[in-house]
N, C-alpha and C positions, 0 to 999 in steps of 0.2 A: 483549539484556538491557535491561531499563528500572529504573532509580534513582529512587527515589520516598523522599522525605523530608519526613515530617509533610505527605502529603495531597499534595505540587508532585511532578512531573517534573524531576528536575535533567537535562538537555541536557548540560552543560556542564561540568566540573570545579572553574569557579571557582562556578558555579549549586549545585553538590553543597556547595561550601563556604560558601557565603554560606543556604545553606537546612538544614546540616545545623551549623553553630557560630552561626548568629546574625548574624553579620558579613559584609560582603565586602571582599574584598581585593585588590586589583589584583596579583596575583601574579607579571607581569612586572617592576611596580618591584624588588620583593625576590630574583628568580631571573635576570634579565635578559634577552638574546635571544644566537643563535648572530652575528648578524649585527653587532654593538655592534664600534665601536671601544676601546682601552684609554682613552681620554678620557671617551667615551661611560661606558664603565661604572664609572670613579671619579665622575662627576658622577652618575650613578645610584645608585650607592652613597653617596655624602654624602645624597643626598635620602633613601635609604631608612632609614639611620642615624638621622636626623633624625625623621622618622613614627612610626621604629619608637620613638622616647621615648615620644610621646604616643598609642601604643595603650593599650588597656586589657589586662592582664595575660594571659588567653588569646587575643588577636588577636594580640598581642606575640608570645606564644610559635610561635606557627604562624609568622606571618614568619620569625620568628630559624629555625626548621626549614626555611623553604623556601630563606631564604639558604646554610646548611652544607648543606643537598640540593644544591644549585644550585652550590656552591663543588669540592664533591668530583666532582659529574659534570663539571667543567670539568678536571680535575686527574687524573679518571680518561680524558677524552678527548685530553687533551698527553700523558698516559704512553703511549699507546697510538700515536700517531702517531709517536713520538720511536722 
């Protein structure tokens, strides 16, 4: 299947996002990696806290969504190991 947004080929997920809202967003700052430390990912987390002031009010909000995506698939993968 091929993702076409306004005439581009999006590849890519962050490519579908950055060609289908306008913006790009580095979306591991806001969702994180499996592989982060708990150090790692409060210093990640102050950064992203920090950016996400100075988006503009729909880039904002996509972050703020991919943080609580990214919060609860963590939360649903410790329940599930536990």
């Amino acid at each position: 299947m091929k993702l076409i947004v306004a005439g581009q080929d999006a590849v890519t997920p962050g490519e579908f996002t950055e060609l289908a809202l306008g913006f790009g967003i580095d979306a591991e700052l806001f969702t994180g990696s499996e592989t982060e430390s708990p150090e790692q990912r409060r210093i990640r987390l102050d950064a992203a806290w920090d950016i996400l002031r100075d988006l503009d009010p729909p880039a904002a909000r996509f972050a703020s969504a991919l943080m609580r995506t990214a919060a609860r698939r963590r939360a649903l993968t410790w329940k599930a190991a536990a």
